[in-house]
C-alpha positions in Angstrom: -13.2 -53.8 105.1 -9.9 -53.6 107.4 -7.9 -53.5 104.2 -9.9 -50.7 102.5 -9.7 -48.8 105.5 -6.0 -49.6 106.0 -5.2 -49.0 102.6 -7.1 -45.3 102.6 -5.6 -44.1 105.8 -2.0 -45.3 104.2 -2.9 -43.0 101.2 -4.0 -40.1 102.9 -0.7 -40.2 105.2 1.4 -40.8 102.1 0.1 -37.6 100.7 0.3 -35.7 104.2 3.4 -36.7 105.5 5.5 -36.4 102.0 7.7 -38.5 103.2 11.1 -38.5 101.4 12.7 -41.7 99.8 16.0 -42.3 100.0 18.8 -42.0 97.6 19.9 -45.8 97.8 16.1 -47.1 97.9 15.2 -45.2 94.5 16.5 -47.8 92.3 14.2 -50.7 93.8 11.1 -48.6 94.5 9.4 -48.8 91.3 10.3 -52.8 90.6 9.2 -53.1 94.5 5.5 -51.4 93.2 5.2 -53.3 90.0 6.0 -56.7 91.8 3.5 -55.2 94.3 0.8 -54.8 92.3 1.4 -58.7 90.4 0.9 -59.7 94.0 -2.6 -57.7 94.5 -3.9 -58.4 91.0 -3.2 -62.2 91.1 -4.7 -62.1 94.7 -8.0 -60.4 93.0 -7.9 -62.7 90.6 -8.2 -65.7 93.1 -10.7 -63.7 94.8 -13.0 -64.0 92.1 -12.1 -67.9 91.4 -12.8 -68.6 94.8 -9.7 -69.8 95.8 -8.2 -66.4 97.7 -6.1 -67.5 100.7 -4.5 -65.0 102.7 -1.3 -66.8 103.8 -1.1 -67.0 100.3 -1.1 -63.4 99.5 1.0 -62.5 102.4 3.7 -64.8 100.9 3.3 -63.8 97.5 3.5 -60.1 98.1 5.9 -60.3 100.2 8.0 -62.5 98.3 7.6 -60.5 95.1 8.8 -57.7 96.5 12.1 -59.1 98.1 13.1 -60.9 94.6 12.3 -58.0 92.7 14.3 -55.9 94.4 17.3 -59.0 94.6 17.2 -58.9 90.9 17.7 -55.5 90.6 20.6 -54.9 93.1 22.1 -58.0 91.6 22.2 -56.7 88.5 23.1 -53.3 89.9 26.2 -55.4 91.2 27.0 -56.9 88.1 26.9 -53.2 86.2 23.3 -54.5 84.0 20.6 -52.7 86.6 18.7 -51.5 84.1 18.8 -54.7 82.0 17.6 -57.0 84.9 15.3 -54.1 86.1 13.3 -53.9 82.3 13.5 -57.9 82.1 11.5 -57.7 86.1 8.9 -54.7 84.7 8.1 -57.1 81.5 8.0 -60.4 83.6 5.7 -58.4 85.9 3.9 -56.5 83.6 2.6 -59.9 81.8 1.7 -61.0 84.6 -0.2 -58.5 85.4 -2.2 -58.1 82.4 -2.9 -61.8 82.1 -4.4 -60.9 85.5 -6.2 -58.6 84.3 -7.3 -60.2 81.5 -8.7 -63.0 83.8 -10.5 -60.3 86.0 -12.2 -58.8 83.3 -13.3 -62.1 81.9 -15.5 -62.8 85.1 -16.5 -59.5 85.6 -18.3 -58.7 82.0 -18.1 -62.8 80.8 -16.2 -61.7 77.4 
């Protein structure tokens, strides 16, 4: 219930606040969200296998985010950004829809 709430009152400030991203951080911002949402929709997944652990998720996430983001600005070293940054967003994206996939197996059984 702490995370629902947390997550809400994040939301609403997001959309008070406005707050601005920076220049330098646009790049990694939407590889930092898709690796983001891997993170939550693997951590739903265990969830409904009954093996969520919470150190887990914190690691994941968190580690997600930071290699995502070192792919990107590698590759935005290396003058291929956008090549490394697609190859994370399909990586992530199967991911995340075999996550899914799982999820909505258990939910409707089909």
């Amino acid at each position: 219930m702490i995370a629902i709430l947390g997550l809400v009152v994040g939301v609403l400030l997001g959309l008070w606040l406005n707050p601005d991203v920076p220049l330098v951080v646009q790049p990694y911002l939407p590889i930092a969200v898709v690796a983001a949402l891997d993170a939550v929709f693997g951590a739903l997944r265990a969830f409904l296998d009954g093996i969520f652990d919470d150190k887990v998720f914190v690691v994941s996430f968190t580690s997600n985010v930071l290699i995502a983001a070192l792919i990107v600005f590698l590759g935005d070293q290396l003058g291929v950004g956008a090549q490394l940054s697609t190859g994370v967003v399909v990586v992530l994206g199967i991911r995340i829809f075999s996550n899914v996939a799982a999820i909505r197996r258990h939910l409707f059984h089909a």
